[in-house]
Each structure stands twice: as structure tokens, then as C-alpha cells.
C-alpha positions as CSV (number, residue, x, y, z in Angstrom):
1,X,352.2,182.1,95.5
2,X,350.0,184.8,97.1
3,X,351.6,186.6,99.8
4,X,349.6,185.4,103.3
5,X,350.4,187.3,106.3
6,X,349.2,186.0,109.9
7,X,348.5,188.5,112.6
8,X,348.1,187.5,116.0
9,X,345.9,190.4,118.0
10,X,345.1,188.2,120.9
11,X,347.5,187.3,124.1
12,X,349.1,183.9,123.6
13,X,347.5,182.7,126.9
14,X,343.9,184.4,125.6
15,X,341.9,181.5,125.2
16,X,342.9,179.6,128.4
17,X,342.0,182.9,130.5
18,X,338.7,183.3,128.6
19,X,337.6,179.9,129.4
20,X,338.7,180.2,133.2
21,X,336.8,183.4,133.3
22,X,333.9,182.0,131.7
23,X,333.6,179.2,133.6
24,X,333.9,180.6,137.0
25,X,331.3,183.6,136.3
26,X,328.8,180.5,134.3
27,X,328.9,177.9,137.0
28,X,328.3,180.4,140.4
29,X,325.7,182.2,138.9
30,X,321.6,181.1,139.2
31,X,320.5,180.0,136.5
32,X,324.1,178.1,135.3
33,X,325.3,178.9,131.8
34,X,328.5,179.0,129.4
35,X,328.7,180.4,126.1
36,X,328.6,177.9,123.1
37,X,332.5,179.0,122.0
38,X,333.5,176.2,124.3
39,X,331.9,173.3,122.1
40,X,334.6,173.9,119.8
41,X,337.7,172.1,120.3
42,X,338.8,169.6,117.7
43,X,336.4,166.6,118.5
44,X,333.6,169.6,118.6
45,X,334.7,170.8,115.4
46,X,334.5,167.4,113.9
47,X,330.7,167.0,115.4
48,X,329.8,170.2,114.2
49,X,330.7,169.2,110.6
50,X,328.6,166.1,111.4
51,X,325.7,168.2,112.2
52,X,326.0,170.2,108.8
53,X,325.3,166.9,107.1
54,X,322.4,165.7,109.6
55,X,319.0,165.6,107.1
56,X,317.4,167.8,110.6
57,X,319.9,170.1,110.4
58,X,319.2,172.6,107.5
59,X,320.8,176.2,108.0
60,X,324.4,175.0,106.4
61,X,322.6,173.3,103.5
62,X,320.1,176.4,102.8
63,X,323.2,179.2,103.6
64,X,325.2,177.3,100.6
65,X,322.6,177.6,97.9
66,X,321.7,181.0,98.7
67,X,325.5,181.5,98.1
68,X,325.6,179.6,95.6
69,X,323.0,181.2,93.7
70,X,323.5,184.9,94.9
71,X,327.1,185.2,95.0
72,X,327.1,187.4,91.6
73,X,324.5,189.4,92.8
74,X,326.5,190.0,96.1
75,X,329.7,191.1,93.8
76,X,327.9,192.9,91.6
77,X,326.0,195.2,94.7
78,X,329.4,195.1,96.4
79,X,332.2,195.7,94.1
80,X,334.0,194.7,97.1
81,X,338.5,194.3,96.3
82,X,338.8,193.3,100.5
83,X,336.4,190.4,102.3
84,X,336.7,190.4,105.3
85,X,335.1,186.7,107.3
86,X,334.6,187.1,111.0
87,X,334.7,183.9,112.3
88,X,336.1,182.3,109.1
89,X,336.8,178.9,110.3
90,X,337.4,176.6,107.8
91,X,336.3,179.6,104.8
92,X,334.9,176.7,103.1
93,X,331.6,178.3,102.1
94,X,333.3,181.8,101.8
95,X,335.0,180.6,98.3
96,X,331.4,181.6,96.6
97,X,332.1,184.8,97.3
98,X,335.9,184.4,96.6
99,X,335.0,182.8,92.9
100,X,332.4,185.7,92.2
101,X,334.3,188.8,92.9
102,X,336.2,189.5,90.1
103,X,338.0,192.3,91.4
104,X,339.1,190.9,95.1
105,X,342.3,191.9,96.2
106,X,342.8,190.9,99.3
107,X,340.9,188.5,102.2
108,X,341.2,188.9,106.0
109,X,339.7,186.0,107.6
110,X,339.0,186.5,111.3
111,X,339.1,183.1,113.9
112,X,340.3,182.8,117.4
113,X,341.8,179.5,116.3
114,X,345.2,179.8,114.6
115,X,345.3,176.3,113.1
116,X,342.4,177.2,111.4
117,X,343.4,179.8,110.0
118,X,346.7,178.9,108.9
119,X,345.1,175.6,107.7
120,X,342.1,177.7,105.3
121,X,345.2,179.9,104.1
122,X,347.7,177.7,103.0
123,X,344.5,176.1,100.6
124,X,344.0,179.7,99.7
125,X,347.1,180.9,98.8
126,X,347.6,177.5,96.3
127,X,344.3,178.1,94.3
128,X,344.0,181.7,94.3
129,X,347.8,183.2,93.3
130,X,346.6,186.5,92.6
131,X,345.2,186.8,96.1
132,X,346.6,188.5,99.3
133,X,344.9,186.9,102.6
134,X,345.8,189.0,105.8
135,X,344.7,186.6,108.8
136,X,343.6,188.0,112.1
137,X,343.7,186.2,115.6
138,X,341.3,188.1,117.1
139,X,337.8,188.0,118.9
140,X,335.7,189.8,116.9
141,X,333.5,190.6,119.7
142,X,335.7,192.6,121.4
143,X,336.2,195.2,119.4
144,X,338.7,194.4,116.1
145,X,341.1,196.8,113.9
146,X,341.6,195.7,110.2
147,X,344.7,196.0,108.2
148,X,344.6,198.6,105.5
149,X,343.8,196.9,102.4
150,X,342.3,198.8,99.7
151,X,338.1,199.5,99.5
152,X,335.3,198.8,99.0
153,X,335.5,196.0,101.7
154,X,332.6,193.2,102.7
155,X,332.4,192.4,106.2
156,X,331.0,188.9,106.2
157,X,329.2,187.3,109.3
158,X,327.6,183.5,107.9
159,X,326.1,180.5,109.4
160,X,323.1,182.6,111.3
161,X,326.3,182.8,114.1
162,X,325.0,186.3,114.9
163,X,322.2,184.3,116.5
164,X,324.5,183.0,119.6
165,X,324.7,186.6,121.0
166,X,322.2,188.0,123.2
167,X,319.8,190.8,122.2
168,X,321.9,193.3,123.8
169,X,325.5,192.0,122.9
170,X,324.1,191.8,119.6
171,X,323.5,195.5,119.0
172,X,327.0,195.9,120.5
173,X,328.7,193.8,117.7
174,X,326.3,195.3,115.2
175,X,327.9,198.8,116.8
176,X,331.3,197.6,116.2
177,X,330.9,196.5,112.7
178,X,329.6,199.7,111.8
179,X,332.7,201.6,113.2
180,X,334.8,198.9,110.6
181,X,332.6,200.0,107.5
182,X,333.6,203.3,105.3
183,X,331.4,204.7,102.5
184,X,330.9,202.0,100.0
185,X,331.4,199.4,102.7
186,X,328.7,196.9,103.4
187,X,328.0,193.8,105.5
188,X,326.8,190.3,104.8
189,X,324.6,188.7,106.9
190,X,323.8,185.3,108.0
191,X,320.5,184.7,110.3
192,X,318.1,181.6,110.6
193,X,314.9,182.3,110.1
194,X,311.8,181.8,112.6
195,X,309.9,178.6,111.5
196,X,308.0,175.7,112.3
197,X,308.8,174.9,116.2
198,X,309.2,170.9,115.1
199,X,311.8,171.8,112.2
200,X,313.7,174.3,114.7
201,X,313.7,172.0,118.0
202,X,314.8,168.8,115.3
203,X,317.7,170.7,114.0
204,X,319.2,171.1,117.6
205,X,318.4,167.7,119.3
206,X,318.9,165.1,115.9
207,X,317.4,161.4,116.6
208,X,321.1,159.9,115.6
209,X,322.5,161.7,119.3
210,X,325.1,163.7,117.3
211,X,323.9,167.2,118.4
212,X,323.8,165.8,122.5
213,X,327.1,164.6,122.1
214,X,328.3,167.9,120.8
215,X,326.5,169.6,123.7
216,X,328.1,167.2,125.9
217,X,332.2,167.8,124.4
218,X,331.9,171.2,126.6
219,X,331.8,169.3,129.4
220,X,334.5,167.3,128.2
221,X,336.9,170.2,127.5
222,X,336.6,171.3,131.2
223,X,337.9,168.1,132.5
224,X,340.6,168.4,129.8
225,X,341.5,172.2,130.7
226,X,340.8,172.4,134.3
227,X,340.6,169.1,135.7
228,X,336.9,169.3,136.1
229,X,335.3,165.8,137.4
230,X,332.2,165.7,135.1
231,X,330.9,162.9,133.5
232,X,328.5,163.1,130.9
233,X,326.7,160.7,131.6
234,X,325.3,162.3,134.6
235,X,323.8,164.9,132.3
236,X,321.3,164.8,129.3
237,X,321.2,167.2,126.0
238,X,318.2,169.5,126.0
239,X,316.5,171.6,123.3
240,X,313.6,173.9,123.4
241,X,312.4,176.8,121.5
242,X,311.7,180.1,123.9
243,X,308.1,181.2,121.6
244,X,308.6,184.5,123.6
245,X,312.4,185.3,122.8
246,X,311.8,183.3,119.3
247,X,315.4,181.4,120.0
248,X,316.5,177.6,120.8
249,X,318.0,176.9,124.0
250,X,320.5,174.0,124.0
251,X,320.4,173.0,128.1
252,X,322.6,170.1,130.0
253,X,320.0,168.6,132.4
254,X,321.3,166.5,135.5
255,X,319.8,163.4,136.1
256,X,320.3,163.1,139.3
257,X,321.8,165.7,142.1
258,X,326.0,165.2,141.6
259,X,329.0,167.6,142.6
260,X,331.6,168.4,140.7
261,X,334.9,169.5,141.6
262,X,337.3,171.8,139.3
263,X,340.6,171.7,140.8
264,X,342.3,174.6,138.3
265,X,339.9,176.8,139.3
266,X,339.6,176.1,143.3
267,X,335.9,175.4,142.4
268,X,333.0,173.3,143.8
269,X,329.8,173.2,141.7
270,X,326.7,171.1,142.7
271,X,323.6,170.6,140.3
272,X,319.9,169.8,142.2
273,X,318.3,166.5,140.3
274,X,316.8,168.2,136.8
275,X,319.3,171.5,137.3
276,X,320.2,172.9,134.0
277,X,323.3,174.3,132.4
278,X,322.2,176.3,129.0
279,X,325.0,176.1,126.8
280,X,323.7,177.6,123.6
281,X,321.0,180.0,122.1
282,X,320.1,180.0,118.9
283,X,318.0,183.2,118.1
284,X,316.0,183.5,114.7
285,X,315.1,185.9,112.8
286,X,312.3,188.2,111.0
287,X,313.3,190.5,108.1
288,X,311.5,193.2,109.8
289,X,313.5,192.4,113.1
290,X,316.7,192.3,111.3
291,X,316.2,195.8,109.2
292,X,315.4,197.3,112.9
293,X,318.6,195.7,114.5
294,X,320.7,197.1,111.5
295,X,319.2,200.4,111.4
296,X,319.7,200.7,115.0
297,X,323.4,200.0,114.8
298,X,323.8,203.1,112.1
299,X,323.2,200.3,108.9
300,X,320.3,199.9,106.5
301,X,319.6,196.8,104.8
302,X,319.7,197.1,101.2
303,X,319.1,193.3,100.0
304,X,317.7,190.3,101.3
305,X,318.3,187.1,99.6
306,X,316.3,183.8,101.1
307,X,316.5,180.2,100.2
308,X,313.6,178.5,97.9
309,X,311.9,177.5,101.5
310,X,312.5,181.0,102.8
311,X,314.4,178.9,105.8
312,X,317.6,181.3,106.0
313,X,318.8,184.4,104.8
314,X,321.3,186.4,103.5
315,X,321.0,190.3,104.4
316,X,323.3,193.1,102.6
317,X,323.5,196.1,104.8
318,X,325.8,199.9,104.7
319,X,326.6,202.4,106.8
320,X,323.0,204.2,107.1
């Protein structure tokens, strides 16, 4: 068996103080918002999965045959013997790459969640012997330090994630990814690509309700965490696509004026009639706009790979 080694780079209590503080800064400020890392729980998890499989919801589908179909090419440009996965999850669509390059040596998948990781690894470590996987708890958006493990390495960002972080925390990770590469290094890419408003707004608000009860569980995990009082029914699941800012905006709209009370947090929070909560954007991409992003971090896009309806993409980028 594969040696697997689990590093934990984050406080034990990390996650409950993150939500606390996330909460408390989201739900006092004008206009009210949380970040979208709180839809994931288990019971989000398991409706995000859903969503993959949704016929609106294409990114996961169009992702996995641009792997699928480019993974040699990605070796072959990479030579990488280290991948590194921020936000590996699951690493289900990361075994492309695992199955294409040849002369891998190690993986360092990267998650906040531990049981994730522990759960892609043990899988790992039974089909690939030959293979060392070096697990990090850590937020990668807070800055990260890898393990040594030998070069060249591919950082991997999938699933148009990169998408979820505003323009200018966006060039701050792009920063920070840079500092991780060294000559021959390069970084793999996920982003969604800008599109057909209907096709975009359908993705994010399905006509089976999945996608609204997904946007609704972060309401759930606040009454689970911090005692909040919200129901969800008081609330309805919003998308809309900002033309301007070329992103989707998942929003929680109250139907009616209500109060909530959050008794872990000492907190009071009332919503007007039609207030909104945005939970979630989901920015998309031009190749132009992502070269300029990348070269602006210190990175220069060498390839660009696209599905058959040029709907996502797949960008390979090194230290410029």
C-alpha cells in the first residue's frame, strides 16, 4: 500500500470560528450576504452531487470530457511527478489526470474537510500502490505551504470554483498560487464560460427545486451551528445573471418581513418583505479575461482546452 500521510494546517476549532465570523460580518452588513462555503455540510454535499446530474446543470458534465479527452495532452505539456488539487473533495474527476501521468509520484489533495479527504485517500491508496498522497487541511485561500515532494508539480483548481471569489480576491489567490509554482511548474484551470443568459440562469435555479433546496441547507446549518431560528420556508431561492459583472447571483428572498434570532452569536437579524441574502456568485469567463487575470498574477496561459460546445474550459498557465 501507498504511504498516505494527513496534515492538518488548520486549528481544530477553524471551521466553527470561520462560520461565526462569517456570519456575524454577512448578516449586519447592507446588502446581507454569506459566502457559498457554507452550503456544504453533508446533506449539501449530497445536493450538490444531485445538481451534477441535473440535465440544466452542465459545467460538471462538460469539465469531465474535456478531462477526459485532454488529460494526455495535460501530462504530456506538464510532465508533472506532484498534483496538487485545491479543493479536492471527493478527487473523483482528478483520477483523469491521475491515469494520464505516467510519471506521478506523489498527490497532495487540499480540502477543509478531513472526512473527505481521508475518505478520497483511503480509495487512492488501494488502486494506485505506487502512489504517495500527502493530504492537507488547509484553506487554500489563505495562503498554503506544500510539502516537498519532488517537481515539476500541477496545481489544479477544477469545477469553474475560481468563479466563487470576487474580482479582487481572485487576483489575490491567483497571487498566492504563483508564489507555490517553481520553473517548470504550471496551473490547471477550471472556469465556466459566459453564455446564453437562459442556459446560465437554468443551471442555477433547476425546475425539479434541487438547486433552491441547496441554497436553502445554509440556512439550515445556522440553526444547526448556532441555534439560529430560520425557517426556510420564509425564504425563496433566487437566480439572476449580473450582464454587467457577467456572474450568477444565487439570492435568499424573504417573503414576508420575519426576525430571526441567533442565540450563539448574541444576534438579532430582521429581513424587510422581498430583502435578500446573496449566498453565491458564480462568475464566467472570457479567454481573453482569463489570460489578463493570469498575466496579472505573474502567469501566462500556455493552453486552452474547451468542450465540443465551447461551454467550459480548461486553461494551462506558468510562472510568466
Amino acid at each position: 500500500m501507498s504511504p498516505f500521510l494527513l496534515t492538518r494546517t488548520l486549528p481544530e476549532d477553524a471551521t466553527d470560528a470561520a462560520l461565526r465570523a462569517d456570519v456575524l460580518h454577512g448578516l449586519t452588513r447592507t446588502p446581507k450576504e454569506l459566502p457559498p462555503k457554507w452550503f456544504y455540510d453533508a446533506r449539501g454535499s449530497e445536493l450538490f452531487e444531485e445538481i451534477t446530474r441535473l440535465p440544466e446543470y452542465y459545467p460538471t458534465r462538460a469539465e469531465r470530457e474535456i478531462l477526459v479527452a485532454r488529460a494526455p495532452e495535460i501530462a504530456a505539456a506538464t510532465g508533472a511527478r506532484t498534483l496538487v488539487e485545491l479543493g479536492s473533495g471527493s478527487s473523483e474527476k482528478t483520477r483523469h489526470l491521475l491515469d494520464a501521468l505516467p510519471a506521478l509520484h506523489s498527490y497532495v489533495p487540499v480540502d477543509v474537510s478531513e472526512s473527505a479527504l481521508t475518505g478520497a485517500a483511503r480509495a487512492l491508496v488501494d488502486q494506485r500502490p505506487e502512489l504517495n498522497v500527502h493530504a492537507l487541511i488547509a484553506d487554500f485561500t489563505h495562503g498554503l505551504a506544500l510539502p516537498g515532494t519532488p517537481g515539476p508539480r500541477l496545481v489544479a483548481f477544477l469545477g469553474g470554483t475560481i468563479g466563487n471569489l470576487l474580482p479582487a480576491e481572485r487576483a489575490a489567490f491567483l497571487r498566492s498560487v504563483r508564489s507555490l509554482l517553481a520553473p517548470g511548474d504550471a496551473l490547471l484551470l477550471g472556469t465556466d464560460l459566459v453564455k446564453d443568459e437562459d442556459v446560465l440562469v437554468r443551471a442555477y435555479d433547476d425546475a425539479s427545486g434541487v438547486t433552491a433546496a441547496f441554497n436553502k441547507n445554509v440556512l439550515l446549518v445556522m440553526a444547526r451551528e448556532l441555534g439560529a431560528d430560520f425557517d426556510p420556508d420564509d425564504f425563496e431561492h433566487v437566480a439572476l445573471w449580473d450582464r454587467e459583472r457577467e456572474w450568477i447571483e444565487m439570492r435568499l428572498r424573504a417573503r414576508s418581513a420575519v426576525t430571526v434570532k441567533i442565540p450563539e452569536l448574541g444576534l438579532v437579524v430582521s429581513f424587510e418583505a422581498g430583502e435578500e441574502l446573496r449566498t453565491e456568485i458564480s462568475a464566467k469567463f472570457r479567454q481573453e479575461g482569463v489570460r489578463s487575470e493570469l498575466a496579472e498574477a505573474g502567469m501566462e496561459l500556455t493552453h486552452w482546452w474547451t468542450d465540443r460546445e465551447g461551454r467550459f474550459a480548461l486553461s494551462l498557465a506558468t510562472a510568466g
